[in-house]
Each structure stands twice: as C-alpha cells, then as structure tokens.
N, C-alpha and C positions, 0 to 999 in steps of 0.2 A: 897943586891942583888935585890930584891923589888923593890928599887925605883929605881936601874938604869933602872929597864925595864918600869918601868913606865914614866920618865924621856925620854928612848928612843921613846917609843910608842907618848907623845904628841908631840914628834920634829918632827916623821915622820908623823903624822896626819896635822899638822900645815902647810909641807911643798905640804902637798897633796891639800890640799882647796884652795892653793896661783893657781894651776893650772886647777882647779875646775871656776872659774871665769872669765869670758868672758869679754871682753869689758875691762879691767882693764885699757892699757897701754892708752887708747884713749883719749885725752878732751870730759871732761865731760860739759854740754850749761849752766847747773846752774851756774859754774865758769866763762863764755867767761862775758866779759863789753858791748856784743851789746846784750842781754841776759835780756828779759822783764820779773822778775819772776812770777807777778801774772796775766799776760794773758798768759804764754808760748809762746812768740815769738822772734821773733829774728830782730834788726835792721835794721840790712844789708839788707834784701830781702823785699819790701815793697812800696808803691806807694802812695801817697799824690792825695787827692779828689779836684781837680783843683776848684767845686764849693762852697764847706765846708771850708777846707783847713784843715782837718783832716786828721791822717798817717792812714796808714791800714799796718800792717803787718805780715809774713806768720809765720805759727805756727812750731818751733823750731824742731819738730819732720821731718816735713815734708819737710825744708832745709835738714836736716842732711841722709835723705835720696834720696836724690837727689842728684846724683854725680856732675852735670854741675853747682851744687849752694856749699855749705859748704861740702858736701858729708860724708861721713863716719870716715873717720879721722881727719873730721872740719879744713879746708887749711884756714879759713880765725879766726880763733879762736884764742881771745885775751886774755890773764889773766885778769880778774876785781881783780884791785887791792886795789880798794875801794866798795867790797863787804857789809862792815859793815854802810856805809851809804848810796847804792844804795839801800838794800829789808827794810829799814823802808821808805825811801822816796816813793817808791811805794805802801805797806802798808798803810802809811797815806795818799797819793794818792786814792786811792781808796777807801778807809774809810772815805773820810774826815769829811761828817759829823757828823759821831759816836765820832773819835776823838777830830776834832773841837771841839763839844759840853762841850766834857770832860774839855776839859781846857780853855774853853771862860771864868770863874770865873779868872784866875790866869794871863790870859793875859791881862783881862782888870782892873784886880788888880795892873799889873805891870804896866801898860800904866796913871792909874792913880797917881800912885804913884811917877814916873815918871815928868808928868806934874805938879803936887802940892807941889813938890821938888826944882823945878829949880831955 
C-alpha cells in the first residue's frame, strides 16, 4: 500500500514541474543553423564592413527580443541539423592556434608520409 502512494506522489510531482517551466514549447537559438555558438549571435540580423569586408553580427538574445526581427517564438528559426559538425568547426575556429599547434606533429607526419609514398 506504501508504494502505491509513493508511486502516486512522483507521478503527480513529475506532472507538476512539466508546468513549473516557462519557455518550454519555444525554439530554442542553440538549436536554429543561423546560430553562432561561441560569439552568441545570430546570421540573419547582421551587416558586412564595406571597408574590411568583415560580418558583424547582432547578439542572439537581443533578435529574439525584438519582435520586428526573430521575436519571441523565433518566426525565422531553422533546425541545425548538422549541429555535431557546426560547434567543433567553430571551436577550432576560434582556437585555432591552441589546436593547430596540437596536431601540427601528426599533419605534417601525414603529409610526409604521403609524399615519400607515392
């Protein structure tokens, strides 16, 4: 008799927290493919320096609060559907020369190896 109340009590706990959380139903920007993970910003909303020719773009929070741009339930939000090789290409992006360094022995091992082969 114990455990159905106990049984009861986490089902109805379980169902209480599911409406305890805000934001659930919405896209979330880590998910969206215009979605820069390590500056926080967003594609879409952004301007190219006519004398550099560097992007500048606006920070993810402050589209998504902005109704006339992506607004609150993100109207232009895309699935990244290659999530798992977009955040290391920017990771080593911005790392590069930490990682560069790491595997300069094993590319230019492979590179010779490569030539001395053919």
């Amino acid at each position: 008799m114990k455990t159905l109340q106990y049984i009861f009590f986490v089902i109805s706990i379980h169902n209480v927290e599911l409406y305890l959380i805000k934001n659930q139903n919405k896209p979330i920007c880590a998910n969206c493919k215009f979605f820069i993970p390590n500056k926080n910003e967003c594609t879409i909303f952004g301007e190219i320096d006519t004398i550099t020719g560097k992007y500048s773009y606006e920070n993810a929070g402050t589209v998504r609060n902005d109704e006339e741009k992506c607004g609150e339930y993100a109207i232009f939000f895309k699935t990244n559907y290659f999530k798992s090789v977009t955040i290391p290409y920017y990771f080593v992006l911005e790392h590069f020369l930490i990682v560069g360094y790491c595997f300069l022995p094993f590319i230019l091992y492979a590179f010779l190896y490569y030539i001395l082969h053919i």
